[in-house]
C-alpha positions as CSV (number, residue, x, y, z in Angstrom):
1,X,6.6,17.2,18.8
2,X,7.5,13.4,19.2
3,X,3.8,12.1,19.3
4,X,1.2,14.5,18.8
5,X,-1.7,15.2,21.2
6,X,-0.8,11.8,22.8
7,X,-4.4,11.0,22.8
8,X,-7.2,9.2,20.5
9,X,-7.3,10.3,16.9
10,X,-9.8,13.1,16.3
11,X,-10.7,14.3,12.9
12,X,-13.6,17.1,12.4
13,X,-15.8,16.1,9.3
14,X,-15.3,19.0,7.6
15,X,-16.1,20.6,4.0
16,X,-13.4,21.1,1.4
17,X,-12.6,24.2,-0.4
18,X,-9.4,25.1,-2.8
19,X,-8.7,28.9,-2.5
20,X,-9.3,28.3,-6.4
21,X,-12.8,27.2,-7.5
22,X,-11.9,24.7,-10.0
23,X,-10.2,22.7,-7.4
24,X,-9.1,19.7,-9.9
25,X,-6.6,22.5,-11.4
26,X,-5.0,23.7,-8.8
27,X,-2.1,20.9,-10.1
28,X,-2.2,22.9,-13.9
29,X,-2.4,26.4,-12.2
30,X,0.4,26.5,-9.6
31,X,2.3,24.9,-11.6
32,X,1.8,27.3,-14.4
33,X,0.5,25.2,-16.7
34,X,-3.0,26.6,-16.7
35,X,-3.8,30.6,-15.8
36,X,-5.6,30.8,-13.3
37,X,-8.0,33.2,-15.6
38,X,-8.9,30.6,-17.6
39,X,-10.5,28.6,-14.7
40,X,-13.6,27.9,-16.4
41,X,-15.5,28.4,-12.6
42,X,-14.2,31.9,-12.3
43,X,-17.7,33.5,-12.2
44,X,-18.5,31.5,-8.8
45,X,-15.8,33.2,-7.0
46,X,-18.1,36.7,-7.2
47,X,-15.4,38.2,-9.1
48,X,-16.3,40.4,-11.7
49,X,-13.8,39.5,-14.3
50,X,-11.5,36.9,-15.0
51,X,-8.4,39.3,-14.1
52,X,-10.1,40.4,-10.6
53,X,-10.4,36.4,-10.2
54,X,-6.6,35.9,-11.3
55,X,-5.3,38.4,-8.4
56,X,-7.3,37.5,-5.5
57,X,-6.8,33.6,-6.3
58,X,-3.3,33.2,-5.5
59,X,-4.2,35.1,-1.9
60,X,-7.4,33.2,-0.8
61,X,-5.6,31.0,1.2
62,X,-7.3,32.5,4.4
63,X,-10.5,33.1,3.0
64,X,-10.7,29.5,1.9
65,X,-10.4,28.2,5.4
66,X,-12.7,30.4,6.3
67,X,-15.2,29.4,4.1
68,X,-14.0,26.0,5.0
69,X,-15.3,26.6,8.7
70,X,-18.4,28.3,7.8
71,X,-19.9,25.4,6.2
72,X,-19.0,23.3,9.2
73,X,-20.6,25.5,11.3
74,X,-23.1,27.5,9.3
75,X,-23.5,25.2,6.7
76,X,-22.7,28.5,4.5
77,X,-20.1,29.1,2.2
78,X,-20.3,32.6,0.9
79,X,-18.2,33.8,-2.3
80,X,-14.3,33.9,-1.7
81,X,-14.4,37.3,-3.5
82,X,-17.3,38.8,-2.0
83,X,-15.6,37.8,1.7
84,X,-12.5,39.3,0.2
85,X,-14.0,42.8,0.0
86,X,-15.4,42.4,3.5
87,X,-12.0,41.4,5.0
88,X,-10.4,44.8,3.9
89,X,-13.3,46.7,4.8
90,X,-12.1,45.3,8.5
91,X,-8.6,45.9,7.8
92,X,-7.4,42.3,7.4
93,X,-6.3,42.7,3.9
94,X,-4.3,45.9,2.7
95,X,-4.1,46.6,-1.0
96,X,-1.6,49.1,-2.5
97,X,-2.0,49.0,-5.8
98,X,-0.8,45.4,-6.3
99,X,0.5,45.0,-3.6
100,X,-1.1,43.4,-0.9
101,X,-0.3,42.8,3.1
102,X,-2.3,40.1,4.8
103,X,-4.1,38.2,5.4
104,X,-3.5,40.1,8.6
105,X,-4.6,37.6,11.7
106,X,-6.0,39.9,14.7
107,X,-8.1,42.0,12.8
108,X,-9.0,38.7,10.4
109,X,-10.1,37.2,14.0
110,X,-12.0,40.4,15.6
111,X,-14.0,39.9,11.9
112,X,-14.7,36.5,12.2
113,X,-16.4,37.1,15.6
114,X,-18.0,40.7,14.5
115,X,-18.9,39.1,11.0
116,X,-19.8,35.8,11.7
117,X,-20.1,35.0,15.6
118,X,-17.2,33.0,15.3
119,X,-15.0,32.2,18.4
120,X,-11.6,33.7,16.9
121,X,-8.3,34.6,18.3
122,X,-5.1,35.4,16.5
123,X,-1.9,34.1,18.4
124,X,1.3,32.5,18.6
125,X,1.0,28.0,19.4
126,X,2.8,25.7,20.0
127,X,2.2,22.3,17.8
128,X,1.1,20.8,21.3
129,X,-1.5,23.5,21.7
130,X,-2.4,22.9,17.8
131,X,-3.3,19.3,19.0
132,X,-5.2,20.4,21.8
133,X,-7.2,23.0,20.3
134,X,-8.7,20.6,17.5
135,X,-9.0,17.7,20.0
136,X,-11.7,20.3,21.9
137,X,-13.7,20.8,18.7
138,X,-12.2,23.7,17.5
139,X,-10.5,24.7,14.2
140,X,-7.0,26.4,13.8
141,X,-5.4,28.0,10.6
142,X,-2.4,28.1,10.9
143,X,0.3,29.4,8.5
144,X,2.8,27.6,7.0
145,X,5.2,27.4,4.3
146,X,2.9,26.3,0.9
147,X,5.5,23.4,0.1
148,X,3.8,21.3,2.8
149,X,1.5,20.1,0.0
150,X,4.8,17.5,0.2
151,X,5.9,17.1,3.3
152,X,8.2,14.8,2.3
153,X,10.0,17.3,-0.1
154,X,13.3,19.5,0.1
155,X,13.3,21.8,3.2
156,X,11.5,24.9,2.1
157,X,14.4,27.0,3.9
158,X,11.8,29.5,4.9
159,X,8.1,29.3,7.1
160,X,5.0,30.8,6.9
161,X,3.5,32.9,3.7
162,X,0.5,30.5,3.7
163,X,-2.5,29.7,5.7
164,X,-3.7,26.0,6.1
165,X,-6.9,24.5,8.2
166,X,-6.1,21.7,10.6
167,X,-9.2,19.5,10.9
168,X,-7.1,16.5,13.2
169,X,-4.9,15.2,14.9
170,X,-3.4,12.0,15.3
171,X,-0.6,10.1,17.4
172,X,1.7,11.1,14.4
173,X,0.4,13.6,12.1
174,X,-1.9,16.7,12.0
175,X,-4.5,16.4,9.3
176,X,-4.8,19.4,7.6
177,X,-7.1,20.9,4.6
178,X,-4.5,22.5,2.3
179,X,-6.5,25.4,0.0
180,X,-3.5,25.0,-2.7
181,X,-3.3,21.3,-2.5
182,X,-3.1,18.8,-5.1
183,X,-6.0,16.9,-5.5
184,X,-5.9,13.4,-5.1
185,X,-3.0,14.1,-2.8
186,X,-2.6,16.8,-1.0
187,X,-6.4,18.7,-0.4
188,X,-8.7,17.3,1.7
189,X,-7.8,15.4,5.1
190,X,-3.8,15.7,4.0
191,X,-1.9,14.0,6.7
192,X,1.2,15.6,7.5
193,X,3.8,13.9,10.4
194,X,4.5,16.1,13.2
195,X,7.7,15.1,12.8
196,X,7.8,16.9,9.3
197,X,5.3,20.2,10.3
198,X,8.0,21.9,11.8
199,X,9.7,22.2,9.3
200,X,6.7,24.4,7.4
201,X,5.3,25.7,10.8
202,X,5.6,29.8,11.8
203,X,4.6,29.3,14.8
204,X,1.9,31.2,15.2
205,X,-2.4,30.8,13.3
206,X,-5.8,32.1,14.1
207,X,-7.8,29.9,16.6
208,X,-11.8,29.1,15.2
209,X,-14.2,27.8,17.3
210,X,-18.0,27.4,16.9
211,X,-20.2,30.2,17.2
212,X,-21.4,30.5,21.5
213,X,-24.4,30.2,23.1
């Protein structure tokens, strides 16, 4: 994608949130320099133990965007963990023990509409259509690979296994809110050159737009 949208710059004002709750460690914690258990915000997640907060953290990726969009539009922004145990009650999350498949998209975007009269759709875009969909007013998650914290970096060699929130687009970058950024760098209205998203891009997200009618 040589130029994004090709249009005028549009960035949504939207709220920030880390999938962890102490979002000045996410630095200390992917790194491994802090357990995520030790997060001294734990409790607001609405898990019930440090441990249960430890798990579900390093796979709120999509629940943060969520939440993300919820404020935006709802001016809501209900606990990751408590939304956690609603997204496998609608099958978008699928825990075996400790393993865990998802965040699974279509039936993460029929619970965004059923749950929260979201427009939602789960499908396969194009970085063009990316563009196009937040230039409209909507909001797309889209998964990536989680190095795009540094777009600049190595080539990750793989894509996907992580969801991001694009908030804008510009004539050269996609602005994104990364829930495992850095902050001071790579969080909140994270610019990241088309030129470079590829590179990180899966190709396909989960479409959010504000609730009809």
């Amino acid at each position: 994608m040589a130029d994004g949208s090709g249009g005028a710059a549009v960035v949504h004002d939207v709220p920030y949130y880390a999938q962890w709750e102490s979002a000045g460690l996410v630095r200390e914690i992917v790194t491994g320099a802090v357990s995520a258990a030790d997060d001294p915000r734990w409790g607001e997640s609405g898990a019930a133990t440090p441990e249960e907060y430890e798990y579900w953290s390093w796979r709120l990726c999509g629940v943060a965007c969520l939440r993300m969009a919820l404020d935006h539009w709802w001016g809501v922004a209900p606990a990751a963990v408590g939304l956690v145990g609603e997204c496998q009650a609608a099958g978008a999350y699928v825990r075996d023990g400790e393993r865990l498949r998802g965040l699974i998209h279509t039936p993460f975007a029929a619970y965004a509409r059923d749950r929260w009269g979201l427009a939602a759709q789960a499908r396969e875009l194009t970085s063009e259509e990316i563009a196009a969909e937040v230039a409209g007013g909507r909001l797309v998650m889209v998964s990536v690979h989680p190095a795009i914290r540094n777009p600049d970096g190595p080539e990750p060699g793989r894509r996907g296994g992580h969801l991001v929130l694009a908030v804008g687009t510009t004539g050269t970058a996609l602005v994104i809110h990364n829930p495992s950024g850095f902050a001071g760098e790579s969080q909140a209205f994270a610019h990241v050159p088309w030129r470079r998203f590829e590179r990180f891009y899966a190709g396909r997200g989960i479409v959010l737009g504000p609730p009809e009618g």
